[in-house]
C-alpha positions as CSV (number, residue, x, y, z in Angstrom):
1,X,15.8,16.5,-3.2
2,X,13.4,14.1,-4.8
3,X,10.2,13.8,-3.3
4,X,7.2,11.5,-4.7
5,X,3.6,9.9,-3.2
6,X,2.8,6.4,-2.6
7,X,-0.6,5.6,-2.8
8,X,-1.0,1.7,-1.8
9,X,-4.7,0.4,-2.3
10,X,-5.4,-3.7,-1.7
11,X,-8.0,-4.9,-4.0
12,X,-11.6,-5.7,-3.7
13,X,-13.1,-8.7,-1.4
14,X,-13.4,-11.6,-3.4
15,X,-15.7,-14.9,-2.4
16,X,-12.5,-16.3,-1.4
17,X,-11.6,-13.4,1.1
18,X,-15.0,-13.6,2.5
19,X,-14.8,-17.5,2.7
20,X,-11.2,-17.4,4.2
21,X,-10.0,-19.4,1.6
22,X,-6.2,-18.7,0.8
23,X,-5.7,-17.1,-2.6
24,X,-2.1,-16.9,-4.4
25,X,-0.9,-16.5,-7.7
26,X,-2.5,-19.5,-9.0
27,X,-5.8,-18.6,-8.2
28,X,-6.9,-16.1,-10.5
29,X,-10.6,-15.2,-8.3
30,X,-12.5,-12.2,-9.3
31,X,-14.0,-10.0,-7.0
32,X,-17.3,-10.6,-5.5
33,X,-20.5,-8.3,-5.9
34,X,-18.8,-6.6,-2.7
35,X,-15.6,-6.3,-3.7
36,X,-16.9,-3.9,-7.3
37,X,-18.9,-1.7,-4.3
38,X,-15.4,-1.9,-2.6
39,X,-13.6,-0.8,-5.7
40,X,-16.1,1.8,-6.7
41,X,-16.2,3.1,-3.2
42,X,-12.4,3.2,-3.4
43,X,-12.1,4.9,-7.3
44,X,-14.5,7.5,-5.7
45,X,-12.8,8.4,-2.8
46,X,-9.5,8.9,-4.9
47,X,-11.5,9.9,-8.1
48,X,-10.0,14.0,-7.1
49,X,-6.3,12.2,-7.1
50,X,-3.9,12.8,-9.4
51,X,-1.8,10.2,-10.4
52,X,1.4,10.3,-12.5
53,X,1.6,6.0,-12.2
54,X,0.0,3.2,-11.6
55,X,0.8,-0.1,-11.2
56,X,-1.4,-3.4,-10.5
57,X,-1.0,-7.2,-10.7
58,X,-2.0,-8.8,-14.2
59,X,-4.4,-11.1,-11.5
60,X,-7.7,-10.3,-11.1
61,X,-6.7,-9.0,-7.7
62,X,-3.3,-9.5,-6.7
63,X,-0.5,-11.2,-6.4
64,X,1.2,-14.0,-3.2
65,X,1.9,-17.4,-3.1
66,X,0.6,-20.3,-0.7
67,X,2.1,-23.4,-2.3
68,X,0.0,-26.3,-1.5
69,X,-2.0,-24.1,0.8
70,X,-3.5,-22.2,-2.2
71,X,-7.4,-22.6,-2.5
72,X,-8.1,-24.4,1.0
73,X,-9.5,-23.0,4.0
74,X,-7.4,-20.9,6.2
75,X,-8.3,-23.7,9.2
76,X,-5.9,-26.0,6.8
77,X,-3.0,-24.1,7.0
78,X,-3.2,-23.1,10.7
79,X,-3.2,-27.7,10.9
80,X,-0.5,-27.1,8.7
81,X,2.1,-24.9,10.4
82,X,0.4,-26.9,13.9
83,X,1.7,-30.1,12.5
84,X,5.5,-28.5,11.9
85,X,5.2,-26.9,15.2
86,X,5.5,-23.3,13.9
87,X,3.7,-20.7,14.6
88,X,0.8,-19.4,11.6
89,X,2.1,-15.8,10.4
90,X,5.3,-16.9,9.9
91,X,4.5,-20.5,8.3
92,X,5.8,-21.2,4.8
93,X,3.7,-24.0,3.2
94,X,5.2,-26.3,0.6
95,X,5.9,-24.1,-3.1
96,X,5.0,-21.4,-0.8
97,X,7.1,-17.6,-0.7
98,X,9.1,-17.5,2.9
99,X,7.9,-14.4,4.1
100,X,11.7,-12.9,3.4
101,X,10.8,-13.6,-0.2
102,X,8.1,-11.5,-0.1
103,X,9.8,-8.6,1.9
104,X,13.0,-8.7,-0.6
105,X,9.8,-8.6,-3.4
106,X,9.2,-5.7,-1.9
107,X,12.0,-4.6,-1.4
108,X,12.6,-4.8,-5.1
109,X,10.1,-2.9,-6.4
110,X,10.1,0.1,-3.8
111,X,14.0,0.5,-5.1
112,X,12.7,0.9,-8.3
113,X,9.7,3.3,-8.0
114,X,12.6,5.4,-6.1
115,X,14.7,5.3,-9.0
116,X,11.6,6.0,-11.6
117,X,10.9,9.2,-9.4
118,X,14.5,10.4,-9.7
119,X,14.7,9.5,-13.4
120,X,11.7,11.9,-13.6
121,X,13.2,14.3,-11.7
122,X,16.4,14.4,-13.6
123,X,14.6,15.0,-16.6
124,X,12.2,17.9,-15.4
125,X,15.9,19.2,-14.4
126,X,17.0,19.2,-18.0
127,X,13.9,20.4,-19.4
128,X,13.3,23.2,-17.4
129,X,16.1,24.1,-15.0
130,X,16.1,24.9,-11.4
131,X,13.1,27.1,-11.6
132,X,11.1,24.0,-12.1
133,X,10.8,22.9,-8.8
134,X,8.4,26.3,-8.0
135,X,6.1,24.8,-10.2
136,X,6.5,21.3,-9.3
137,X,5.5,18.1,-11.2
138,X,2.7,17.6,-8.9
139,X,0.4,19.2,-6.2
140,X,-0.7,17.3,-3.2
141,X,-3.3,19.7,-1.2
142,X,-3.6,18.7,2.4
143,X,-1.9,15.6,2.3
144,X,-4.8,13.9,-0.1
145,X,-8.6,13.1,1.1
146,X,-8.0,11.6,4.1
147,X,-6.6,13.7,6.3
148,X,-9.4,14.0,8.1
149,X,-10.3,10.5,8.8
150,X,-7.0,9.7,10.4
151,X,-6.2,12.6,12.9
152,X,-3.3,13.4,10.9
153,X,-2.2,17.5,10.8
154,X,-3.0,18.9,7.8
155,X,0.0,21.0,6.3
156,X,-1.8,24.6,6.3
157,X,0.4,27.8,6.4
158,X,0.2,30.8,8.5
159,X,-3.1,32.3,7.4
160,X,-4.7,29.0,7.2
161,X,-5.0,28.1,3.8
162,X,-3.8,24.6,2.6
163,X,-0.4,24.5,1.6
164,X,0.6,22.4,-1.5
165,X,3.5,19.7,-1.3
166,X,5.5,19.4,-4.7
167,X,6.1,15.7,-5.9
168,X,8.3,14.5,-8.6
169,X,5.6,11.9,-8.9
170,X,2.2,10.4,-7.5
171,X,2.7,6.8,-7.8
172,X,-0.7,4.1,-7.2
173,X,0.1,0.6,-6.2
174,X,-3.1,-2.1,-6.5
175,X,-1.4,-4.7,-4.3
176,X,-2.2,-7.7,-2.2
177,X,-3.0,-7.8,1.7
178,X,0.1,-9.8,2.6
179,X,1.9,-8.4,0.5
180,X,1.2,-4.8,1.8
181,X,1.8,-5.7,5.2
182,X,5.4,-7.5,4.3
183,X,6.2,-4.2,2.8
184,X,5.2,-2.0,5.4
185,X,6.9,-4.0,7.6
186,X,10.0,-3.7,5.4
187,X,9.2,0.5,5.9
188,X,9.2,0.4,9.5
189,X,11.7,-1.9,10.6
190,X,14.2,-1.3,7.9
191,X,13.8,2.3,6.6
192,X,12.9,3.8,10.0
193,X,9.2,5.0,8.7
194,X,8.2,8.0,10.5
195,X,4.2,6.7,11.8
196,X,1.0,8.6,12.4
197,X,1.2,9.7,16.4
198,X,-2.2,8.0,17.0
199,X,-1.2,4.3,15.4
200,X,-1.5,1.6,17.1
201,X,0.4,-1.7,17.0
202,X,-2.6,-3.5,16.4
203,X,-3.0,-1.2,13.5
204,X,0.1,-1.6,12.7
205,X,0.4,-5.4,12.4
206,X,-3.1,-6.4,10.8
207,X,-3.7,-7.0,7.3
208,X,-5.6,-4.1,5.5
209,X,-8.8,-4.2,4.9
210,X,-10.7,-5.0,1.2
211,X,-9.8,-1.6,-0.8
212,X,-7.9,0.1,2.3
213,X,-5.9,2.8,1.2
214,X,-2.5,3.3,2.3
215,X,-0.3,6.7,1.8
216,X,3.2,7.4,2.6
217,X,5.8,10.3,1.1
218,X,9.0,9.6,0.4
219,X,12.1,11.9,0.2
220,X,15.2,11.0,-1.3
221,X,18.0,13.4,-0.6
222,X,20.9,13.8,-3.2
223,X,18.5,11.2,-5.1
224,X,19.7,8.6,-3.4
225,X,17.5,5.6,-3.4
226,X,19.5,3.9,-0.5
227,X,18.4,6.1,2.4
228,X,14.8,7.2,1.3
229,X,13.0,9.2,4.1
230,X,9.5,7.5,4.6
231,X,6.4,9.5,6.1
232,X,3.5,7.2,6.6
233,X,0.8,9.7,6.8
234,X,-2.5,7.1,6.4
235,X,-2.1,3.2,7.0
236,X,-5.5,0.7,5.9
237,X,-7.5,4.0,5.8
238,X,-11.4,2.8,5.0
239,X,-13.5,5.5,5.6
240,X,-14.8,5.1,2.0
241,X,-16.2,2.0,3.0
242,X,-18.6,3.0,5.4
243,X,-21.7,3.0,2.9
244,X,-20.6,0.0,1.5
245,X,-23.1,-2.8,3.2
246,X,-20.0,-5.5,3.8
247,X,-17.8,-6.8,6.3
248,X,-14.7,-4.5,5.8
249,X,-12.5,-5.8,8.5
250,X,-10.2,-8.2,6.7
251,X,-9.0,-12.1,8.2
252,X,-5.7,-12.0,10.0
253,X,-3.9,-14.0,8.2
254,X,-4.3,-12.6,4.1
């Protein structure tokens, strides 16, 4: 069985974000004097991690398109989906990404850090044989720093020490509010995502906030990348970001 961590982290607040300005991949906006105390906040809190991958946007911050919605208010593109009689969330502005664009994005790109994990799995096979897996690629001790900011069990065996999870690979994603949420969407309603008990479906529908972390494990059984087994065990975690003097509780809609 391969098994591997995913680590999803939205950037920092940019002037945009606080402005509720829609952002997209043709504006390129760097993060604001909060968004660096975000990010710091957020290297800090992981700074104990280690991390086999990572991947980010070549953007300043991420990565979505709005179309002709990029760069004005978010008031303008509520008019906007009023005017075609839609509802907001699921409005597609002109040049904009459908929202099943983004999900099979997604999509895309989760299908291929599952095969990177069982490439590297494959090959710490050949190099070392069966007895590898005692050893593991790498260690994940009590389910990373946040276990006890979300109410989630720690893994602990019988004598109460913290037991260690073996992973083929610890994979870090710097992504994009809507884009998160499209893909954690994608987890739950297609791929059956096994939740924290205490979630809620508020929690579960809103955008992350600025630097909220994000942590699932994934299993794939006879390496197979088409039924992956998802654990979500932290979702838009931001207890980092309680020293940080900013509004962490990002817009509804990006």
């Amino acid at each position: 069985m391969v098994r591997f961590g995913l680590t999803v982290v939205r950037h920092g607040e940019t002037r945009y974000n606080k402005d509720k300005i829609l952002q997209g991949q043709g504006i390129d906006e760097p993060l604001s004097p909060t968004g660096f105390k975000q990010a710091d906040a957020a290297g800090l809190f992981l700074s104990n991690v280690k991390f086999t991958h990572v991947f980010s946007s070549d953007l300043l911050r991420a990565k979505q398109k709005y179309g002709v919605a990029e760069g004005r208010p978010l008031t303008d593109l509520k008019a906007m989906a009023k005017a075609a009689g839609e509802q907001c969330p699921t409005f597609t502005p002109s040049g904009g990404e459908t929202l099943d664009e983004v999900r099979e994005r997604a999509r895309d790109f989760f299908e291929f850090l599952c095969q990177l994990a069982v490439e590297l799995e494959q090959k710490d096979q050949e190099m070392h044989g069966a007895a590898s897996r005692s050893s593991g690629t790498c260690e994940e001790e009590s389910v990373f720093p946040w276990t006890d900011h979300c109410g989630v069990r720690k893994l602990s065996s019988d004598n109460g020490e913290a037991s260690k999870l073996l992973l083929d690979a610890n994979i870090l994603v710097v992504s994009h509010g809507a884009y998160m949420r499209n893909w954690i969407g994608y987890f739950v309603s297609d791929l059956k995502c096994t939740l924290p008990a205490n979630l809620t479906k508020t929690q579960l529908s809103s955008v992350s906030p600025n630097t909220g972390v994000s942590h699932f494990i994934i299993k794939l059984e006879n390496r197979s990348v088409l039924k992956p087994e998802i654990i979500c065990v932290c979702l838009n975690q931001d207890s980092h970001l309680v020293d940080v003097g900013a509004e962490c509780v990002a817009p509804k809609m990006f």
